[in-house]
C-alpha positions as CSV (number, residue, x, y, z in Angstrom):
1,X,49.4,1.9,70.3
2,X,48.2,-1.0,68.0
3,X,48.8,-1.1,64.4
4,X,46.5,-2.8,62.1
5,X,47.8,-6.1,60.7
6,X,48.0,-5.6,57.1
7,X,46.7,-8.8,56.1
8,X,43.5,-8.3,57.6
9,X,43.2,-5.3,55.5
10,X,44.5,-6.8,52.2
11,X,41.7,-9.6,53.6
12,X,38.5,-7.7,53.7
13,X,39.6,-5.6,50.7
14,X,39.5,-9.3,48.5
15,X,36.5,-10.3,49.7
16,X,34.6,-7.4,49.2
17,X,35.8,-7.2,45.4
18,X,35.7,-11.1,45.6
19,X,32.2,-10.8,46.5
20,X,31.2,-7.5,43.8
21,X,32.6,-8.2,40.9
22,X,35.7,-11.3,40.7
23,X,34.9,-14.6,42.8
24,X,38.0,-16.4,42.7
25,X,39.4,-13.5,44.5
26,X,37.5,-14.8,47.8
27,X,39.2,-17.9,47.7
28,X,42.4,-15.6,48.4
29,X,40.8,-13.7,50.9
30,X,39.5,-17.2,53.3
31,X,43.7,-17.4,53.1
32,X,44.5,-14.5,54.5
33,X,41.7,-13.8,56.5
34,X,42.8,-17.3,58.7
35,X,46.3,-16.1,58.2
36,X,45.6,-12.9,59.7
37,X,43.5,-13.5,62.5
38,X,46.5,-16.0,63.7
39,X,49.3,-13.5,63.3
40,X,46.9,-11.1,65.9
41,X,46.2,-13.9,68.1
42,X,50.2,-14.6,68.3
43,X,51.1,-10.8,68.4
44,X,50.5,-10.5,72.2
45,X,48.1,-7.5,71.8
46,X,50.5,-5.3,69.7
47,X,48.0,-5.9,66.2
48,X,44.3,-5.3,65.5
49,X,42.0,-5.8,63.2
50,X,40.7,-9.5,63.9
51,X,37.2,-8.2,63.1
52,X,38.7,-7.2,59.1
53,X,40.1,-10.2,59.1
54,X,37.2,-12.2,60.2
55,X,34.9,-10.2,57.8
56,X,37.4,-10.9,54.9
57,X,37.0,-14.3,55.6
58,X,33.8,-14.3,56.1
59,X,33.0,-12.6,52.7
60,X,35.4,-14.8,51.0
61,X,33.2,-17.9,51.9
62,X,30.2,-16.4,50.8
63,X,32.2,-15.0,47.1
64,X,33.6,-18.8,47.1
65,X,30.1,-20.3,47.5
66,X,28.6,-18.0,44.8
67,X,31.5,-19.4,42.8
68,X,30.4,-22.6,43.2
69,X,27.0,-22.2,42.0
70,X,27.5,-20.2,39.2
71,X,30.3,-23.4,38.0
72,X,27.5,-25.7,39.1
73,X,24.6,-24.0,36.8
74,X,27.4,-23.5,33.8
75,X,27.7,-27.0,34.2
76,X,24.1,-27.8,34.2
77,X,23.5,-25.5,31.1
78,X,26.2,-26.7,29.0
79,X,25.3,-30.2,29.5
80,X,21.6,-29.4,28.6
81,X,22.5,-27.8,25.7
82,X,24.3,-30.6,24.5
83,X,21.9,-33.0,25.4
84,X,19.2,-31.4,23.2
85,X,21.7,-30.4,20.6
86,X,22.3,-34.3,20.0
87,X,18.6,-35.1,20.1
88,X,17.3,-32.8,17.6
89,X,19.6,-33.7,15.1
90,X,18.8,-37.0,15.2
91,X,15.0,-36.2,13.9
């Protein structure tokens, strides 16, 4: 009998909540997702779960990615708003 590798679980469970409601939390789950699916592959068959572990991962790119964008478009916002702040003051 297998037992699931605990990682994997801890894995999927980040990314999902990385992915729903706090992004940063995917970045942890591409961690242990990679970590994960390499303590299965070195277990000789007595751990499973390299599909939780790959769909941790998996959503941790994706909650990552979001996170990127949403820093990219603060970014963009903020510097528009300063950029028109400055020029209307000026008339």
């Amino acid at each position: 009998m297998t037992r699931t590798n605990t990682n994997a679980i801890v894995a999927l469970v980040l990314g999902i909540v990385g992915l729903t409601t706090c992004q940063p939390l995917g970045i942890v789950a591409i961690f242990l997702g990679r970590a994960a699916r390499q303590e299965i592959a070195r277990s000789g068959g007595t751990e499973s779960g390299d599909g939780l572990a790959q769909a941790g991962y998996i959503l941790g790119i994706v909650s990552a990615a979001l996170l990127a964008v949403a820093v990219v478009a603060f970014a963009v916002i903020l510097l528009i708003a300063v950029l028109t702040s400055g020029s209307a003051g000026a008339s």
